[in-house]
C-alpha positions in Angstrom: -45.2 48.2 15.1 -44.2 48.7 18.7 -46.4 48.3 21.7 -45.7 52.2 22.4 -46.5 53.0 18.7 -50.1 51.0 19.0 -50.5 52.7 22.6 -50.0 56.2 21.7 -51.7 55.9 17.8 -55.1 54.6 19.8 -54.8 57.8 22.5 -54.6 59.6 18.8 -57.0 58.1 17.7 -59.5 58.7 20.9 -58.1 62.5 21.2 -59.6 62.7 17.3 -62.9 61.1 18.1 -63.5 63.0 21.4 -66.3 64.9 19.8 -67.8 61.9 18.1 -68.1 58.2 18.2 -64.9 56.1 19.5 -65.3 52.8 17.9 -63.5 50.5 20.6 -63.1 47.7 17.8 -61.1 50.6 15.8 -58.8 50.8 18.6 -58.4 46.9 19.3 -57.2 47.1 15.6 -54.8 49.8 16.5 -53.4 48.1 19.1 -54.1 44.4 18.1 -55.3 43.6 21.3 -59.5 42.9 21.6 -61.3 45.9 22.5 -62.0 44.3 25.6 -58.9 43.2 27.0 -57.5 46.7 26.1 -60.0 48.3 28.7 -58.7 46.0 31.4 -55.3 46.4 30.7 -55.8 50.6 30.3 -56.5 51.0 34.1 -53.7 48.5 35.0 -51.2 50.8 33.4 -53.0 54.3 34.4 -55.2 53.6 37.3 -58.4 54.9 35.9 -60.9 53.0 33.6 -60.7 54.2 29.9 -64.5 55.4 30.2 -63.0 58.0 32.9 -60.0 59.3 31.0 -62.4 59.6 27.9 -64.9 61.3 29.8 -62.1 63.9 31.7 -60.8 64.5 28.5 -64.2 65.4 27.2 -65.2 67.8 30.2 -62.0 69.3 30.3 -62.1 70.3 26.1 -65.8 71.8 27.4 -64.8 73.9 30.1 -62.1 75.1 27.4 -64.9 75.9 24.8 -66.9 77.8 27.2 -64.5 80.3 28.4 -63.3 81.0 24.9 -66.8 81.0 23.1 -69.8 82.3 23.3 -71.1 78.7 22.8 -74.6 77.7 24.9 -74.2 75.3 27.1 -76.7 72.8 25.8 -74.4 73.2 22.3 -71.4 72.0 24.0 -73.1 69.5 25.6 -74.3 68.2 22.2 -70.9 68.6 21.0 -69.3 66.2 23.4 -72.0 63.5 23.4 -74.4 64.2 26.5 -77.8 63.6 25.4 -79.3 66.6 27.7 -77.7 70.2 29.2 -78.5 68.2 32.7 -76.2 65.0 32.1 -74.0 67.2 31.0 -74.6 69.9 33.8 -74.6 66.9 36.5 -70.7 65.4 35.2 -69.1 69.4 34.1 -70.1 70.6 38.3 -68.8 66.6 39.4 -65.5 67.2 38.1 -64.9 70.9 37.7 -67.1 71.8 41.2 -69.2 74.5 39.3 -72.0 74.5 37.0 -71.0 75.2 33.3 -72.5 78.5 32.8 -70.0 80.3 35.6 -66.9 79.3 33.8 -66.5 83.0 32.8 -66.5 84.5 36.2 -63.9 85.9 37.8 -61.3 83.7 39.5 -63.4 80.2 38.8 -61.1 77.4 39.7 -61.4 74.1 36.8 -59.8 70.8 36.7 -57.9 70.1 33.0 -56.6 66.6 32.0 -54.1 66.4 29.8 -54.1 64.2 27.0 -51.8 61.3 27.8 -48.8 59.9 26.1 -47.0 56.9 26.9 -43.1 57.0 26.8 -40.6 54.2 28.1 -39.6 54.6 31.4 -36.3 52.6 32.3 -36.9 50.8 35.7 -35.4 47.7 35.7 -34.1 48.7 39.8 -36.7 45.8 41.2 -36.6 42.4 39.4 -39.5 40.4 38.4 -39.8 37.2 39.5 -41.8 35.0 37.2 -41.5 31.5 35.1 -42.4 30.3 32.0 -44.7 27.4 32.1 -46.9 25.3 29.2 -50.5 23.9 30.5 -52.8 21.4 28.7 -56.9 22.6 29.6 -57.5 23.6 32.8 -61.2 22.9 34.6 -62.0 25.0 37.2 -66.0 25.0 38.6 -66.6 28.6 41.0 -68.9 31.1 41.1 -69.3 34.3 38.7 -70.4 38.0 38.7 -70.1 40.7 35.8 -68.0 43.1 36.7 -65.9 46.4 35.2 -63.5 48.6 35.1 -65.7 51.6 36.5 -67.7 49.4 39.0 -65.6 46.7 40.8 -67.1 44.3 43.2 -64.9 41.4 43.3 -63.3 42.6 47.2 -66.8 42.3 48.3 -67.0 39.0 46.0 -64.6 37.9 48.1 -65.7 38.6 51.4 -69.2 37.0 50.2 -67.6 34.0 49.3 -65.6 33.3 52.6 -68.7 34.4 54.6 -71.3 32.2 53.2 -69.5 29.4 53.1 -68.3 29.6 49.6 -65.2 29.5 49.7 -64.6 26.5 52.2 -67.1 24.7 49.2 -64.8 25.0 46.5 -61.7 23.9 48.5 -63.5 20.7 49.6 -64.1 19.4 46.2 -60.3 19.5 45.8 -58.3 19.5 48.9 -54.8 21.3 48.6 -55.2 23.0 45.7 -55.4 27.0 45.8 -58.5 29.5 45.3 -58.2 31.1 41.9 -59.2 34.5 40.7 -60.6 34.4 36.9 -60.6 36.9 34.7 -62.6 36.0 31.1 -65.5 36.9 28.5 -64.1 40.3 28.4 -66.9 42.7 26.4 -66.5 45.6 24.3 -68.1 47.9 26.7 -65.6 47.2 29.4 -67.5 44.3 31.5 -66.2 41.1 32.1 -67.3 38.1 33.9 -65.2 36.9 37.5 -65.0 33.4 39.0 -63.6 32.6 42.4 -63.2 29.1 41.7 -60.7 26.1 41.6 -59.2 23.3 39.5 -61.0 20.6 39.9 -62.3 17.0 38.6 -65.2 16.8 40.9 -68.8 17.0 39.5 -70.1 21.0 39.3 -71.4 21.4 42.9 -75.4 22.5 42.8 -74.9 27.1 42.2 -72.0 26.8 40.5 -70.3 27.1 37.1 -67.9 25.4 34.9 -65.2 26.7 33.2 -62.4 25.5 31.0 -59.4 27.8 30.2 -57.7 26.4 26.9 -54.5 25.3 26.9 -51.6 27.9 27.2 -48.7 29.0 27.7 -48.5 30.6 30.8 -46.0 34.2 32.1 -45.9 33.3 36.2 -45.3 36.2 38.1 -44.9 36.2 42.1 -46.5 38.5 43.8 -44.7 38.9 47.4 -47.0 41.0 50.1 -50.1 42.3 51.8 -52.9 42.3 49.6 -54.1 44.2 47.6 -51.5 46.5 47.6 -48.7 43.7 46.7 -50.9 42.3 43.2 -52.1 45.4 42.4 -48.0 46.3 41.5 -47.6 43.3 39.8 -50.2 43.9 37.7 -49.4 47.4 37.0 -46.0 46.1 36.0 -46.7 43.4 34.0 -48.5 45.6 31.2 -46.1 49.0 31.8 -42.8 46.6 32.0 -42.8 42.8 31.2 -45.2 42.9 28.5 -44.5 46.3 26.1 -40.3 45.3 26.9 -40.3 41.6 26.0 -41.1 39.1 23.6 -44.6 37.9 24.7 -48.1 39.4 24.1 -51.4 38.7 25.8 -53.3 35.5 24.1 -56.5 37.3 24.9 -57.2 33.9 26.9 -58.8 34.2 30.7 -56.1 35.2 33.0 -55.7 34.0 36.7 -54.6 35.3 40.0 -53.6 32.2 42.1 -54.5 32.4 46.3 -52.4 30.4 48.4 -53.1 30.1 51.8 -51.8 32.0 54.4 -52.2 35.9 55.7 -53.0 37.8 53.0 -52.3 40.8 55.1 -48.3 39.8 55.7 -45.9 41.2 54.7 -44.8 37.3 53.0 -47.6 36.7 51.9 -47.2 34.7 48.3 -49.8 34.7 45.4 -49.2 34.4 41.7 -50.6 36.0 38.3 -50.7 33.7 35.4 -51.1 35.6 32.0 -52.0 33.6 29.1 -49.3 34.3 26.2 -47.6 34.2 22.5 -44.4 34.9 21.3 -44.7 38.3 19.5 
C-alpha cells in the first residue's frame, strides 16, 4: 500500500471515529508508522497538531447538528466527547466566536473545516539537497524537556540554554563539533522528549543526560537560511515530498537537526536534518 493510500485510510478512519474513541495505535497500524511518530509528522505536513484538526473537525460536525436539529446542547456535547455542556461551550464560542445555543439566529457567522484529503502534488521546481550516509552509535550527553505538538517550548529551550550558560557547556566537552537538536521517546499521546545536546566522549557533565541514537542509516538534508523559517521548509518537505515519493521510510529512530555555527538569522546560514531510515 502507498504512503497516500495509508494517509488518506487513517483521515477515514478518524472522520468514522469522530463521534467515538480514535485509537491512535489503530491508525499507526493504518499507516505503519508508530502512533507517535505519526503525530509529529501530521503537523509537518499540515501545520496543525492532529489533536487540533480532530478537535475542528469535531466542533465543526457540532455546529452542523445544531442548526439542523433540535438536539440540546449538552447532547451534542456528549455526542462529540466533551465531558460537560461548559468544555464544550468554552472550545464551540473559541472557534466559532458564539456560544452554541445562537447557532439558529439569523445571520450567525461559523467556522467549518473540511475533512482533509491528501493528493500528490507535483513540485519537483526546487531541488533537495541531501546525502545518504550509514552511522555506527552515536553518544550525545544534553539536556531534555517533554514537549508536543500542541505546546512547543523548544525556541525558548533554546534561548535558555544559550543564556544560562548551557549551551557554551556542551560545546566545551567537545570542541568543534556542532549543537544538535534531538527528537526521541515519541508517546502516543503526542509528547515527546527534546535534547539540545552534542556528540561527545566526555564523562555526562553534573544536570545532564545521556543518550545513545542506534546505529542508522541516515537521509541528510541541507537546510539553507534564516531560521526557523529555512528548517521549518525542509521539514515540511521531507514528509509531503522526499519521503511519500521515494524509496525510504522513517526507522522510527530519534531524528536530529544539526546547528552549525554561524548567523542563524542569514540569509546562508547552513543547518542539516538527519532522518533515521529503511528502504521501503
Amino acid at each position: 500500500m502507498d504512503w497516500l493510500t495509508q494517509m488518506n485510510e487513517a483521515l477515514d478512519y478518524i472522520e468514522s471515529h469522530l463521534t467515538d474513541e480514535i485509537d491512535l495505535d489503530e491508525i499507526g497500524r493504518i499507516t505503519a508508522c508508530p502512533a507517535g511518530l505519526f503525530q509529529r509528522i501530521f503537523p509537518k505536513i499540515i501545520g496543525i497538531p492532529l489533536s487540533e484538526y480532530i478537535r475542528r473537525r469535531k466542533l465543526t460536525l457540532a455546529a452542523y447538528d445544531l442548526q439542523v436539529s433540535d438536539c440540546k446542547v449538552v447532547d451534542v456535547a456528549m455526542k462529540y466527547g466533551y465531558e460537560t455542556a461548559d468544555a464544550f461551550t468554552v472550545a464551540f464560542k473559541r472557534m466559532h466566536g458564539i456560544n452554541p445555543a445562537a447557532v439558529k439566529e439569523n445571520g450567525v457567522s461559523l467556522k467549518a473545516y473540511p475533512r482533509l484529503t491528501f493528493t500528490l502534488l507535483v513540485k519537483g521546481v526546487t531541488e533537495m539537497n541531501y546525502r545518504i550516509e550509514e552511522k555506527e552509535d552515536i553518544r550525545t550527553v544534553g539536556v531534555v524537556i517533554k514537549a508536543s505538538q500542541e505546546n512547543n517550548p523548544i525556541p525558548d529551550f533554546w534561548g535558555e540554554c544559550y543564556e544560562n550558560g548551557t549551551a557554551e557547556k556542551l560545546c566545551k566537552t567537545s570542541p568543534g563539533k556542532p549543537l544538535i537538536g534531538i527528537c526521541c521517546n515519541m508517546n502516543n499521546d503526542g509528547t515527546f522528549n527534546y535534547m539540545i545536546g552534542i556528540e561527545t566522549t566526555a564523562a555526562v557533565p553534573d544536570g545532564m543526560s545521556e543518550l545513545i541514537i542506534p546505529k542508522s542509516t541516515w537521509a541528510i538534508f541541507e537546510s539553507v537560511g534564516p531560521m526557523p523559517e529555512a528548517i521549518q521548509n525542509v521539514w515540511q518537505r521531507i514528509y509531503s515530498e522526499f519521503l511519500p515519493q521515494g524509496i525510504y521510510s522513517h526507522a522510527g529512530t530519534p531524528d536530529l537537526e544539526v546547528y552549525f555555527e554561524g548567523d542563524n538569522s542569514a540569509s546562508d546560514y547552513r543547518c542539516e536534518v538527519w532522518i533515521p531510515v529503511v528502504k521501503k
